[in-house]
Each structure stands twice: as C-alpha cells, then as structure tokens.
C-alpha positions as CSV (number, residue, x, y, z in Angstrom):
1,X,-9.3,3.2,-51.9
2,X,-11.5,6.2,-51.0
3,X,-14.4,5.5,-52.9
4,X,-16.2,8.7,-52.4
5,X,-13.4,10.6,-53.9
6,X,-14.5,12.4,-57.5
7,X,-17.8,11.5,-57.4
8,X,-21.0,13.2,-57.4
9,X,-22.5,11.7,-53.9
10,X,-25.9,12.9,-54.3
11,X,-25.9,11.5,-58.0
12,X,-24.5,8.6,-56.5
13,X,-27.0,8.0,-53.6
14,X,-30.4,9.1,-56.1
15,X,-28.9,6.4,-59.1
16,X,-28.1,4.0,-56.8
17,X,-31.9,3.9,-55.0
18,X,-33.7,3.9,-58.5
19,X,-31.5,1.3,-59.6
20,X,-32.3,-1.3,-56.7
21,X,-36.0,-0.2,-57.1
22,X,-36.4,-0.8,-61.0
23,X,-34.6,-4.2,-59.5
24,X,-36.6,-5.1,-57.5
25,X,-39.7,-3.8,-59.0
26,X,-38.4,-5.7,-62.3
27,X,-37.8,-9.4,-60.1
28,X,-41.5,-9.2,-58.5
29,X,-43.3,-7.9,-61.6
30,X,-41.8,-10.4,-63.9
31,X,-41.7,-13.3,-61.1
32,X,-42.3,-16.5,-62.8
33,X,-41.9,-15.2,-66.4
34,X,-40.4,-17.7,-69.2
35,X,-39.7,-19.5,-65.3
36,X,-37.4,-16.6,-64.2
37,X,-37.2,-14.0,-61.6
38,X,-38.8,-14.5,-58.6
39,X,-35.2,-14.4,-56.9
40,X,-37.1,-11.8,-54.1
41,X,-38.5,-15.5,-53.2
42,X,-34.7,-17.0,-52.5
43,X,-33.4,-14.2,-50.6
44,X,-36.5,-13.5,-47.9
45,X,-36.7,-17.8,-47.5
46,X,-32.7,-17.3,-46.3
47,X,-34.0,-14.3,-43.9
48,X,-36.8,-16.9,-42.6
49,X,-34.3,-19.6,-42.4
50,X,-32.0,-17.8,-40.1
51,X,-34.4,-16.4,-38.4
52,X,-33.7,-12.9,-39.2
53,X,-36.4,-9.8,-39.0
54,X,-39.2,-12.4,-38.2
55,X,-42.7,-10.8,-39.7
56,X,-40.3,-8.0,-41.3
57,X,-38.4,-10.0,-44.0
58,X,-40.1,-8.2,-46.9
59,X,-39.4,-4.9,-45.3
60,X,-36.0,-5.8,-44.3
61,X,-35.0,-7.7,-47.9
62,X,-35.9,-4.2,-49.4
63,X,-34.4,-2.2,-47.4
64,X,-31.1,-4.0,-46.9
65,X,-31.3,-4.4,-51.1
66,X,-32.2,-0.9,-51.2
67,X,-28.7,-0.2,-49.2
68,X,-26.8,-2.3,-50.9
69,X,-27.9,-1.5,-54.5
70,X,-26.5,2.7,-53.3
71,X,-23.5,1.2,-51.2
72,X,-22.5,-0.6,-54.7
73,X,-23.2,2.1,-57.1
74,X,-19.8,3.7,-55.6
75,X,-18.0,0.7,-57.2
76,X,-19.7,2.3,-60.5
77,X,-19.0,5.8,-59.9
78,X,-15.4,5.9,-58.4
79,X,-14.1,8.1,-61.2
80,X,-11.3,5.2,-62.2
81,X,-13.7,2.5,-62.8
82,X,-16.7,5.2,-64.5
83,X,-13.9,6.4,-66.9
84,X,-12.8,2.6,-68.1
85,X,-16.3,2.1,-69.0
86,X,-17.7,2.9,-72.5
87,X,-19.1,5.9,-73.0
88,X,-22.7,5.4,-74.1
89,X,-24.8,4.7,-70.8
90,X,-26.5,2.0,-71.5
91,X,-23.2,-0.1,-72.7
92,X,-21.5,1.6,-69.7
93,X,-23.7,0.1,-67.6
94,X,-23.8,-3.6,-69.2
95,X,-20.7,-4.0,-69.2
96,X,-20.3,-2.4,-65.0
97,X,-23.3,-5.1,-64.3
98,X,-21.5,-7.7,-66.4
99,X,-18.1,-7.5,-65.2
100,X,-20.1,-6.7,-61.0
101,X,-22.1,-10.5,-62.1
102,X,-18.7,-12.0,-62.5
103,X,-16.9,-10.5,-59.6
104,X,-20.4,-11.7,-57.2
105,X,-20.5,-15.1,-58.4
106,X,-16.8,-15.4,-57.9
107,X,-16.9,-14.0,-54.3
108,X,-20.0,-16.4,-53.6
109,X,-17.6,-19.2,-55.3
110,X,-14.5,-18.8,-52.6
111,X,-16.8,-18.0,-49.6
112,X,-19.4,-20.9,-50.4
113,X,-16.3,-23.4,-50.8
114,X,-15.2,-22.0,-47.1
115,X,-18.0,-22.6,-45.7
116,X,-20.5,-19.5,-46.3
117,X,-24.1,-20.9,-46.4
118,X,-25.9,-18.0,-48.4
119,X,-22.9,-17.8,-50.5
120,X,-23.1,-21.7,-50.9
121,X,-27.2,-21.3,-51.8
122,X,-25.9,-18.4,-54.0
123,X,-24.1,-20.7,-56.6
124,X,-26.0,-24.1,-55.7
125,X,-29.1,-21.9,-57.2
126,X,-30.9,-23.6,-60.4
127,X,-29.8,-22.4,-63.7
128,X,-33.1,-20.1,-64.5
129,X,-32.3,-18.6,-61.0
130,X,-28.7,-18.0,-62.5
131,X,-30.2,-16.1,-64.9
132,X,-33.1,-14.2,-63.8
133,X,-29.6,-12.8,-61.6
134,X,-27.4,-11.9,-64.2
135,X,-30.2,-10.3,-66.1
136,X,-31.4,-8.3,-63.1
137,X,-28.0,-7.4,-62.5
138,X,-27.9,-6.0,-66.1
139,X,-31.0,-3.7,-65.1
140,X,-29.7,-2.5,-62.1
141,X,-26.2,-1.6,-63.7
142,X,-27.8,-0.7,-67.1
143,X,-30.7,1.8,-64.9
144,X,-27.4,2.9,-62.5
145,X,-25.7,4.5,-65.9
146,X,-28.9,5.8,-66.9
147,X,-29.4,8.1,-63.6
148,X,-25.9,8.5,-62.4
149,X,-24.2,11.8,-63.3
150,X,-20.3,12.3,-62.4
151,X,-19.0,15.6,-61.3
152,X,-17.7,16.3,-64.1
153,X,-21.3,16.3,-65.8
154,X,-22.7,18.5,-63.2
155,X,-23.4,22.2,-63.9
C-alpha cells in the first residue's frame, strides 16, 4: 500500500500539523476539565519512566505527537479510505477518528496482552482517561477533515 499515492502531500503534511496542535493545545487547555484531558500528563510520565529525552520530554512528547499526528493523516487521506468517508468534513472526520479510536485501542489490546508496557498502560488507563482519548481523537480527526484538501480539490 503506497500511501502517498493520490494525495495532496502538502495538504497532507499542513492538516496533519494543525490537527496534532489543536490536539494537543485542546488536552493541555482543557486538562482537568469535568476530570478529563490531561492525557499530555500520561504520555511524558512514560518518557520519564523509561528514561527517554531526560529534561526534553515536553519537547520530545510534542514533537514525536506532532510527527505522528502528520505520519497518520495519510491513513486519512489515502484516496481509498478519504472517498469511503462521508462527504461533509466534519462527519468525515468523526467517523475517520472514530473508526482510527477503535483500530488504536485494538492494536494497544493485542500488543499490551504480548507483552507491550505502553500499550498495556494504554488500555489499563482509568475510564475518564478513556475518554478524554476518544474525544481528542475526534478533534484531531474532526480538525484533519477541516484542513485537508485532496487533489482532486486542488486548483
């Protein structure tokens, strides 16, 4: 699966950084919240735990997010997946973030049982952490429809 084929790379790199900004921006501004989001917390403690980026984790959580959020949004915009979805953008990008929830906790699911420790953390997380994910995962897909323009679009 060649996964830059039909789509609009730039489009694709500019959607995917907003998207793991608003994100992020979304999980520290609303940390704490009806007791959600905060996750930001979760992820740099597993940095510190491992002993990754010591002094840098809040650099390095963004950035590696920041990476991640763009490396995923070609998931979104490979041409057979952005066509399956519904047309209006911001049910286009529920339903991606929905269906990319369900596909992240099931990964986590199958590694954690093997053995993954982050993965493990991932799905041993409290049920407000559960959500605070699933509904920052609806922003980021939800802000990725918003900003992404296929090829097809561009003129």
């Amino acid at each position: 699966m060649n996964l830059t084929k039909g789509v609009n790379i730039g489009s694709v790199l500019f959607a995917g950084f907003v998207a793991g900004y608003v994100m992020y921006v979304v999980d520290l501004a609303l940390d704490g919240f009806l007791g959600l989001f905060g996750s930001y917390k979760i992820y740099k403690q597993w940095l510190v735990d491992a002993g990754l980026f010591p002094g840098f984790e809040d650099i390095a959580l963004f950035l590696g997010h920041q990476f991640n959020s763009i490396l995923f949004g070609f998931f979104f915009a490979y041409p057979f997946v952005y066509r399956k979805l519904p047309e209006n953008p911001i049910l286009k990008g529920f339903v991606f973030a929905t269906l990319w929830h369900i596909l992240v906790l099931i990964v986590s699911l199958f590694y954690g049982v093997l053995g993954a420790k982050w993965l493990q953390a991932l799905i041993n997380m409290n049920f407000n952490s559960h959500v605070s994910l699933y509904i920052l995962h609806l922003v980021w897909g939800i802000t990725l429809s918003v900003f992404y323009r296929p090829l097809e679009e561009k003129k």
